[in-house]
N, C-alpha and C positions, 0 to 999 in steps of 0.2 A: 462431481468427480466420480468416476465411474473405475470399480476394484474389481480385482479378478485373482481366485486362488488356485493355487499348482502344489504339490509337492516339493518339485524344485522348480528355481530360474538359475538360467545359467546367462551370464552376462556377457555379450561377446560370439558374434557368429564366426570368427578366424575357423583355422584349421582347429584351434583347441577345444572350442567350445562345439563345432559343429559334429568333430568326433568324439566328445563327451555326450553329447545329446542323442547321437547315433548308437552308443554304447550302451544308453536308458534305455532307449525306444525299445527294445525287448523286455524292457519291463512292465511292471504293470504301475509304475508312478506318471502322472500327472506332470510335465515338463513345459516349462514355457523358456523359448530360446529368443535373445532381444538384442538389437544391434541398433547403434546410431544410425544406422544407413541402410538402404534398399539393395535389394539385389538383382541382376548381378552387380557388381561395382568394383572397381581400378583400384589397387590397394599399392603403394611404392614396399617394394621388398626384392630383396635378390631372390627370391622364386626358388631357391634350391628344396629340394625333399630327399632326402638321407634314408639309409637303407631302414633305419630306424624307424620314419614316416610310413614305408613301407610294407614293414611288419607291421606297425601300428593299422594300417587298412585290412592287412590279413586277418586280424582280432577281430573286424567289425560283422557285422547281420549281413548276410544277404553275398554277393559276389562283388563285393565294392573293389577290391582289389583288380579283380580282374576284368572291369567296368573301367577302371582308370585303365588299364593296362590299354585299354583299345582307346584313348582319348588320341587323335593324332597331333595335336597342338603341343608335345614335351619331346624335349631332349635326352638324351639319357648321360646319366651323369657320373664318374666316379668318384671324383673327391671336390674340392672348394682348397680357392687360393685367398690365403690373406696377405693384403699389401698394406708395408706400414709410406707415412707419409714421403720419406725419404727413400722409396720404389723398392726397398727392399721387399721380398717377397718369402712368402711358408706355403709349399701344397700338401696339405690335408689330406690322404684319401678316405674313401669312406668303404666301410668292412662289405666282404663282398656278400651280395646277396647266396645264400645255399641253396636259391632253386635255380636250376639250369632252365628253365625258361623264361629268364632274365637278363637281357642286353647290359643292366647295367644294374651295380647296388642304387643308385638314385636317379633322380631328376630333376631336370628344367623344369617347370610349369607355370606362367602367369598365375599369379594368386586369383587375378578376375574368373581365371576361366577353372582350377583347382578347387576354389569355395567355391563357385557355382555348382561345380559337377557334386559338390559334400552336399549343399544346398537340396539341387534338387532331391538328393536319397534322402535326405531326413525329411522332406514333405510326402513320401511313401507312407510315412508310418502317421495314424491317429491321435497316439499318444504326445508328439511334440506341438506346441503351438508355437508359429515363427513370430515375431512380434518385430515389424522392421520400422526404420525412422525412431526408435525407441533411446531418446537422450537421456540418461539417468539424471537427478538431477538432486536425488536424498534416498539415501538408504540407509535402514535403519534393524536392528536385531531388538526385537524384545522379546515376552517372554510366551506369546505364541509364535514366533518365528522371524519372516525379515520383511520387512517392506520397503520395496522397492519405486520408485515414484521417478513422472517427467514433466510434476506439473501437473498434469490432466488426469492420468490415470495412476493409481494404484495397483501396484501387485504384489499379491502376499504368497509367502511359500514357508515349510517347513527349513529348507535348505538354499544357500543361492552362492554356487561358483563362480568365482571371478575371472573368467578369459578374458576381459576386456582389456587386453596389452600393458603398456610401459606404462602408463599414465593411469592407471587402472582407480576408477570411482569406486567402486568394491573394494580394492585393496585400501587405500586412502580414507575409507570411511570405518574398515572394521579392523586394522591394525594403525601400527605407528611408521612402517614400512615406507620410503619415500624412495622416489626412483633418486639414484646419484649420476645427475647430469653433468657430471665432471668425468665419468666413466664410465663408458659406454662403445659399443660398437655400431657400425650400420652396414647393411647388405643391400648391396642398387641392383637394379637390370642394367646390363647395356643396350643399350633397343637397336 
């Protein structure tokens, strides 16, 4: 079995983890970022990005912001309708953006092609290692830090963030936290 040490892992390439990992890479820690799947890849989600998301890129390294800004494959978005079963409906809007060089406080954007474009920025930087096909499979805290495992390889880190979504190994393994699938929402595309 073949081990490897990082400062942190961050578990989960989404939007959370890949701009969690973008947010290090100006540092000088050691990051390994690790996803069940390769990239790019087709994720089911209603794609929206809130004005929110979008400030959130303006915090990042580099011109990410305005690198998305020129992607031609988004919509621009103002707010999000929620529809309950019986077609009634709520529209949401979403707080306007305060730069005038903004169509819109948010966006459409396929998650395929929104993690890819995070993707590709975080393989600019030396500091993150991408670790993809990475099925977690035991993770564990002791008292040099966590190890993480798929089976095959080992990975140890000081720290290790859990983006990996609803069903989250990370979460599941270092709290008592269980998702409650009695309660829950879902966001689709319509293609």
């Amino acid at each position: 079995m073949s081990e490897h040490s990082y400062d942190v892992i961050i578990a989960g390439a989404g939007p959370a983890g890949l701009s969690t990992a973008l947010k290090l890479a100006g540092t000088d820690l050691s990051v390994a970022l690790i996803d069940k799947d390769s990239f790019p890849r087709e994720k089911i989600c209603g794609d929206a990005l809130s004005a929110s998301v979008m400030n959130c890129l303006k915090r990042l390294l580099g011109n990410i912001y305005r690198d998305f800004k020129d992607i031609p494959d988004k919509t621009p978005s103002n707010g999000i309708r929620f529809i309950a079963p019986d077609l009634n409906f709520v529209d949401v809007p979403f707080v306007l953006d305060a730069h005038p060089d903004s169509p819109a406080s948010g966006y459409i954007c396929k998650r395929v092609i929104f993690d890819d474009f995070l993707m590709k920025e975080i393989r600019k930087f030396s500091t993150v290692t991408v670790i993809q096909n990475f099925r977690i499979t035991h993770a564990q805290a002791g008292s040099a830090g966590v190890i993480i495992s798929d089976g095959n390889t080992d990975l140890h880190a000081k720290m290790v963030i859990g983006a990996d979504g609803m069903n989250s190994v990370i979460g599941s393994s270092f709290t008592r936290n269980k998702p409650d699938h009695d309660h829950y929402s879902l966001a689709d595309r319509k293609s």
